[in-house]
Every structure is written in C-alpha cells, then in structure tokens.
C-alpha positions as CSV (number, residue, x, y, z in Angstrom):
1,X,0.1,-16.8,20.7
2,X,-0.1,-13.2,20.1
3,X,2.7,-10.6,21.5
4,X,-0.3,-9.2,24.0
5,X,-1.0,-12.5,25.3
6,X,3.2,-13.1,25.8
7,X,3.1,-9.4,27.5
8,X,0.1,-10.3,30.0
9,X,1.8,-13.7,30.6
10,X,5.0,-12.1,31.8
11,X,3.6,-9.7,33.9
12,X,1.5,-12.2,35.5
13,X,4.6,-14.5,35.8
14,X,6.5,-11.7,37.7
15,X,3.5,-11.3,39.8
16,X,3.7,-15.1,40.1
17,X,7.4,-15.2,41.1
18,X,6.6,-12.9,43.7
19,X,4.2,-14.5,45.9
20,X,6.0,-17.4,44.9
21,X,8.2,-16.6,48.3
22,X,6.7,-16.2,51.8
23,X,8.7,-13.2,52.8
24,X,8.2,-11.3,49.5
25,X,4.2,-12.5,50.0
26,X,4.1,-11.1,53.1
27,X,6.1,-7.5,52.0
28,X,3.3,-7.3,49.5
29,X,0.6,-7.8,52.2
30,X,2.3,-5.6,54.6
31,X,2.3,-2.7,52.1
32,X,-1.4,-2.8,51.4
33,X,-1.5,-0.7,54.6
34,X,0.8,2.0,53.5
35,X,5.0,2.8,52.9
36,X,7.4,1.8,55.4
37,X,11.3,1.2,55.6
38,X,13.5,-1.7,55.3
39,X,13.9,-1.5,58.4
40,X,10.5,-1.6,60.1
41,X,9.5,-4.7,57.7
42,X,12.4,-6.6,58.7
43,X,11.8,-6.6,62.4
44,X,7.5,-7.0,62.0
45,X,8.5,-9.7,59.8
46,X,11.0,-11.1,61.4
47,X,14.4,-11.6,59.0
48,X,17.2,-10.2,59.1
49,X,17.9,-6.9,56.8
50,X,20.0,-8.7,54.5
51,X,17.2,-11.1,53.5
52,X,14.6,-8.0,53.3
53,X,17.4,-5.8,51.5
54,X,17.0,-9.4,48.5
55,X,14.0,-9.6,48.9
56,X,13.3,-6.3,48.1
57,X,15.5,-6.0,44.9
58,X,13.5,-8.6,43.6
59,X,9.8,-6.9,44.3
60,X,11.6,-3.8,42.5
61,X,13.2,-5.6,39.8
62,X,9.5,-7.2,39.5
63,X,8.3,-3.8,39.0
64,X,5.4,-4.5,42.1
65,X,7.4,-1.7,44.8
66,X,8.7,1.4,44.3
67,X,10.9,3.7,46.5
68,X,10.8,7.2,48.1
69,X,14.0,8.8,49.5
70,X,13.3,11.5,52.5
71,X,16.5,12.4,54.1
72,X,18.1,9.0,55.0
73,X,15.0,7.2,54.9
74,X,14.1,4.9,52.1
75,X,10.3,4.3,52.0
76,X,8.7,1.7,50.1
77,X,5.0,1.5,48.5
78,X,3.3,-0.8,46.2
79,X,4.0,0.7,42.9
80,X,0.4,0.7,42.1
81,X,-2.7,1.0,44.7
82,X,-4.8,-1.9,42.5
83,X,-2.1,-4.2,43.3
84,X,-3.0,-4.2,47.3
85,X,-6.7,-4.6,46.1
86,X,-5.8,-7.6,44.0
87,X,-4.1,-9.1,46.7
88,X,-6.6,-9.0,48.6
89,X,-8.9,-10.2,46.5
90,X,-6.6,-13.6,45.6
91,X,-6.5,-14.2,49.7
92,X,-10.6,-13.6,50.4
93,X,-10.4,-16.5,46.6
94,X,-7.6,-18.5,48.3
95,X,-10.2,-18.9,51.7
96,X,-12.9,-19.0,49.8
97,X,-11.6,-21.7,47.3
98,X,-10.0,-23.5,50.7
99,X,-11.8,-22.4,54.0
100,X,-9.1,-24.4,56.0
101,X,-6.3,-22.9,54.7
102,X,-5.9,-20.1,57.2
103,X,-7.5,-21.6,60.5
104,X,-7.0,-20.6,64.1
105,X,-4.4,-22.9,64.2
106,X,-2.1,-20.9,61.4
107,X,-2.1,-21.2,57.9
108,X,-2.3,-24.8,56.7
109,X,-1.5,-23.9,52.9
110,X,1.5,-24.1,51.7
C-alpha cells in the first residue's frame, strides 16, 4: 500500500470514528447549518456540557470542527464547508441504500 493510500485511509478513519458516536454524529449535522456554542448544542441536543465539552475535543482532535473565540463565546464550525455537503450526501445514500432507516416512527438504524 502506498503512503497516499495510508494518508486517505486515516483521514477517512477519523471521519469514521466520528460518526461512529451518535452525539458527535449529530454535532456534525447540527453544524451544517452554521456555528454555535457549547452551550446551545448541549441543550438542542440534549447532554449535559461535560459530555459535549468530550465530545467536542474529539471532533477537534479529528480535525472535522474548528473554534472562534468572540469575547467569552466559543463558536464552533465545521472546519471545512465540503464536510456538511458530504454529510449530507452519506444520509440522502444511507436512505437511499435503506428507505426504512429513518421512518416516521424514528430512525430504525443503528
């Protein structure tokens, strides 16, 4: 395997690890519609702010959200705008792949 090939497979394995967790999944689709603070995503999600405080770290350490301090704010974006148009191109493939996966009743896919 070539060093490219191990490059693109790392960065698809943090992209992986990710959306490998519900919460830092729903972050990510929460940010497609623009910044917000800790804060705010903690209550719309519904976690505490220690669990979005780790969860986070991790999108940081990922390299998939970035941060803007104004004031005493922290804001937080996806680090790229392609990344909220990937992911929502993998959900319209995930429904398309599996229409029942997201039904009136709640998501069935785990």
């Amino acid at each position: 395997m070539s060093t490219a090939t191990l490059t693109h497979a790392s960065a698809l394995s943090r992209l992986g690890h990710a959306l490998s967790d519900d919460t830092r999944t729903r972050i990510l689709l929460t940010l497609r519609t623009g910044p917000a603070r800790p804060s705010q995503l903690a209550q719309d999600l519904g976690v505490s702010k220690q669990v979005m405080s780790n969860q986070l770290a991790c999108l940081r350490g990922c390299g998939l959200v970035t941060t803007t301090v104004e004031g005493r704010n922290v804001w937080y974006t996806l680090a790229d705008p392609r990344l909220g148009q990937a992911l929502g191109e993998l959900l319209e493939l995930t429904v398309a792949i599996d229409p029942d996966c997201c039904s009136a009743q709640g998501c069935t896919c785990a």
